[in-house]
C-alpha positions in Angstrom: -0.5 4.4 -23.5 -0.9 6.2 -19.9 -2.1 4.4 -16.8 -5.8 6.2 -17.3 -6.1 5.2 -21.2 -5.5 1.5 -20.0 -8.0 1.2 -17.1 -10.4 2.8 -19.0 -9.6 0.4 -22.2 -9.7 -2.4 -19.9 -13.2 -1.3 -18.5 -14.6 -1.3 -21.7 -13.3 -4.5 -22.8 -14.6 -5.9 -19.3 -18.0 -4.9 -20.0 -18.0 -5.9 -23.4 -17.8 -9.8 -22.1 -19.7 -9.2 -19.1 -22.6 -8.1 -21.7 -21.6 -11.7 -23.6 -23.7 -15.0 -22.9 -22.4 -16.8 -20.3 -19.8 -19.4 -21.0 -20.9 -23.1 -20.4 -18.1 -23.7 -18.2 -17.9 -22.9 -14.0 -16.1 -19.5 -13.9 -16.7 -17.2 -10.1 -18.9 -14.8 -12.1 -21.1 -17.9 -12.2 -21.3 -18.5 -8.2 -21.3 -14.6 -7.9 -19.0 -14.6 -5.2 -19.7 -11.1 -4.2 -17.3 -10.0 -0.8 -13.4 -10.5 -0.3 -11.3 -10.0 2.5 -7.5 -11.1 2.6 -4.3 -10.2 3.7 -1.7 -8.7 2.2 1.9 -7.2 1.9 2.8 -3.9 0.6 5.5 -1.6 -0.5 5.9 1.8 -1.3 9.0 3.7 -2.8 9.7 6.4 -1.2 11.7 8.5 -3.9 13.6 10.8 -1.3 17.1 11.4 -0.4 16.1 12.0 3.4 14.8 8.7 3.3 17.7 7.6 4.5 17.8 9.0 7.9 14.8 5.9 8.4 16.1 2.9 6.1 19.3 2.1 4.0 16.8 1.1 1.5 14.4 2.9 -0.7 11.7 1.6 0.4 8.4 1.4 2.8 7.2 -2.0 3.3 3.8 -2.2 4.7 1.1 -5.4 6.0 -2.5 -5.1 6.5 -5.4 -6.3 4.4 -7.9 -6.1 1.9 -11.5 -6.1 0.8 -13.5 -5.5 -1.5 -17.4 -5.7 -2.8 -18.0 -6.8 -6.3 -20.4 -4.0 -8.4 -20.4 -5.9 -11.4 -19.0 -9.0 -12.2 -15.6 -7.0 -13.5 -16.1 -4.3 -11.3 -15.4 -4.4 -7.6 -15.0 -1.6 -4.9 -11.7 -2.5 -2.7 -10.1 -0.8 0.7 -7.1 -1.3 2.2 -5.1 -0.5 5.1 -1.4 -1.5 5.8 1.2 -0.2 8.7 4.6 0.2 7.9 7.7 0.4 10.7 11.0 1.2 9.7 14.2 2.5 11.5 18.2 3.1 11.9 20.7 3.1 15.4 23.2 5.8 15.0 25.7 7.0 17.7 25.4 10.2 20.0 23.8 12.1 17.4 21.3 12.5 14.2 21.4 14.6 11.9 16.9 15.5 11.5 15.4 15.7 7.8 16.2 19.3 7.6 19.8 18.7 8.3 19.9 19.6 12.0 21.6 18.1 14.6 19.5 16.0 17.6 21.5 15.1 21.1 20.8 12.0 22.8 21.7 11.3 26.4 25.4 11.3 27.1 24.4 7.9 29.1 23.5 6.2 25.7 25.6 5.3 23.2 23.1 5.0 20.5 20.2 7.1 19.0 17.6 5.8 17.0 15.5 7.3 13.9 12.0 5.7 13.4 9.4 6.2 11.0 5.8 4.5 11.5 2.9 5.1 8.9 -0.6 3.4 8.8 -1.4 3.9 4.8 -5.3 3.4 3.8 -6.9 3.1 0.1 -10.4 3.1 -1.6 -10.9 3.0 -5.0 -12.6 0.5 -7.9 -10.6 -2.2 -9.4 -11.4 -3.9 -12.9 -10.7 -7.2 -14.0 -11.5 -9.4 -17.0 -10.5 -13.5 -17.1 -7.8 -14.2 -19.8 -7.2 -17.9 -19.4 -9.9 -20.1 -17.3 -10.7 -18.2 -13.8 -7.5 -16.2 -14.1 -8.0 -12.5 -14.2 -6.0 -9.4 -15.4 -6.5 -6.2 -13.5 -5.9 -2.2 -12.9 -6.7 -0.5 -10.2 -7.1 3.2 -9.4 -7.4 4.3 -6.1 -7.1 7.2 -3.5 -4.9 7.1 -0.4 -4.0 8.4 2.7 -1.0 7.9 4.7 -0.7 9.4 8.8 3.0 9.0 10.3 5.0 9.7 13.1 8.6 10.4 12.9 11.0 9.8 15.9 14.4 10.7 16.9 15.5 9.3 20.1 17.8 7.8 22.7 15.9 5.6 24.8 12.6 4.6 21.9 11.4 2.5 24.9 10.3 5.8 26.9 8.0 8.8 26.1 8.4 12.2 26.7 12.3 11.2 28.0 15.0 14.0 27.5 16.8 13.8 23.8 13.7 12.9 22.2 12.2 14.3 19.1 8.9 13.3 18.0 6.4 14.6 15.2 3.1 13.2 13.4 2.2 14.3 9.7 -0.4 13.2 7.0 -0.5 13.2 3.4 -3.2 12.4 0.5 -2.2 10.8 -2.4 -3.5 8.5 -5.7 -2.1 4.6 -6.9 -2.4 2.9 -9.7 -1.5 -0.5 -9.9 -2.1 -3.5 -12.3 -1.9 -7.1 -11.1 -3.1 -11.0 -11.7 -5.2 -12.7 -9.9 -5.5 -17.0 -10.3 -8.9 -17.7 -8.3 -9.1 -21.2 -7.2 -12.1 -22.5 -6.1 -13.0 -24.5 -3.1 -16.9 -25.4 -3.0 -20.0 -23.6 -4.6 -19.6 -19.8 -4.1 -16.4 -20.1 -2.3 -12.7 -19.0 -3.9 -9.3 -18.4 -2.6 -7.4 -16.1 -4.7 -3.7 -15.3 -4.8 -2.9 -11.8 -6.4 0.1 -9.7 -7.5 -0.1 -6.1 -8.5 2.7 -3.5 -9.6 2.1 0.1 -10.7 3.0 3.8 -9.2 2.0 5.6 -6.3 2.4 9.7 -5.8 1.6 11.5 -1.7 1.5 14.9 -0.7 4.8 16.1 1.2 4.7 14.5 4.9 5.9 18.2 7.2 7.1 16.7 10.5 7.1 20.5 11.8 10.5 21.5 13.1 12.0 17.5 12.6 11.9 18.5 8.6 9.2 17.2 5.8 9.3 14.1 3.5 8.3 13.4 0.1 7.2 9.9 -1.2 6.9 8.5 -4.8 7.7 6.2 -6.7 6.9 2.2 -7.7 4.5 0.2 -5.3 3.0 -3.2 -5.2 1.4 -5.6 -3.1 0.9 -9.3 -2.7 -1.2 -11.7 -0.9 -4.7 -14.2 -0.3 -8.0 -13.0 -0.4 -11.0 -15.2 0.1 -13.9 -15.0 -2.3 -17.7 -15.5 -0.7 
């Protein structure tokens, strides 16, 4: 079954109860909380081989928040925005994404590679309660990601000799399936823990002249939202 077939089975499914009497016990549909805001932590595979000129791993980890409006009580419109940092020390020289070679200044022994992105999300999430308040989801959304890719020898200065420095922006789509277990703390008021894994797919970052960057792979995010 593909990622589309599910969210759209799950949507039907959703409605289906939502168009059910209401159950006799307190659920959050009941004190129709209807905004959320939280934080959370990201990560993104990135799925590239030149990936490795920013991180030994494969991956972009990211923290920002969340929030979301509720359309229907198993519908809810979310955005997002996280900023991710990551980054190597090399010696004299680095080799760029494109294979060339960068020089630092012969009065520094080490040259630094760093990779920055701020990555924002919209899209509509749908969830439906399995057990008590506890919610399954999947969520489809559309992304953006702007970075900046640096190669230098002294990252504390701008514009110094031996430093190479390019910005890029790609669009892309996630979509992610998760748990939520809502808690609630008075009338209309809910903290709610989340987990959600799925697959994310951007556009080729082109840092110009530094080289370009593709990113794909697995994602996920974690954290707290509150419920009003």
């Amino acid at each position: 079954m593909t990622p589309l077939v599910s969210l759209v089975s799950l949507a039907l499914s959703a409605h289906a109860a939502d168009a059910a009497p209401a159950p006799t016990s307190a659920s959050p549909a009941e004190t129709a909380p209807r905004v959320s805001i939280g934080a959370e932590v990201g990560w993104q595979a990135v799925g590239d081989s030149r990936w490795a000129v920013f991180s030994r791993g494969d991956t972009l980890v990211t923290t920002g928040f969340r929030a979301s409006w509720t359309l229907r009580p198993w519908l809810r419109a979310e955005a997002s925005w996280g900023v991710g940092d990551s980054g190597l020390a090399y010696g004299a020289t680095q080799t760029t994404l494109d294979g060339g070679m960068v020089p630092s200044d012969t009065s520094m022994d080490a040259f630094r590679s760093r990779f920055r992105a701020h990555v924002s999300s919209l899209g509509l999430r749908v969830a439906k309660p399995v057990v008590g308040p506890v919610e399954l989801s999947a969520t489809l959304e559309g992304t953006a990601m702007s970075a900046d890719a640096q190669f230098d020898d002294d990252p504390g200065k701008d514009d110094n000799a031996g430093q190479a420095v390019a910005e890029a922006t790609a669009t892309g789509a996630r979509v992610l399936f998760g748990v939520t277990a809502p808690f609630q703390l008075s009338r209309g008021r809910w903290i709610a823990p989340y987990l959600e894994v799925g697959a994310g797919s951007f556009a080729e970052l082109a840092f110009g002249e530094i080289g370009s960057l593709g990113v794909a792979g697995s994602c996920g995010r974690f954290g707290v939202s509150a419920r009003f």
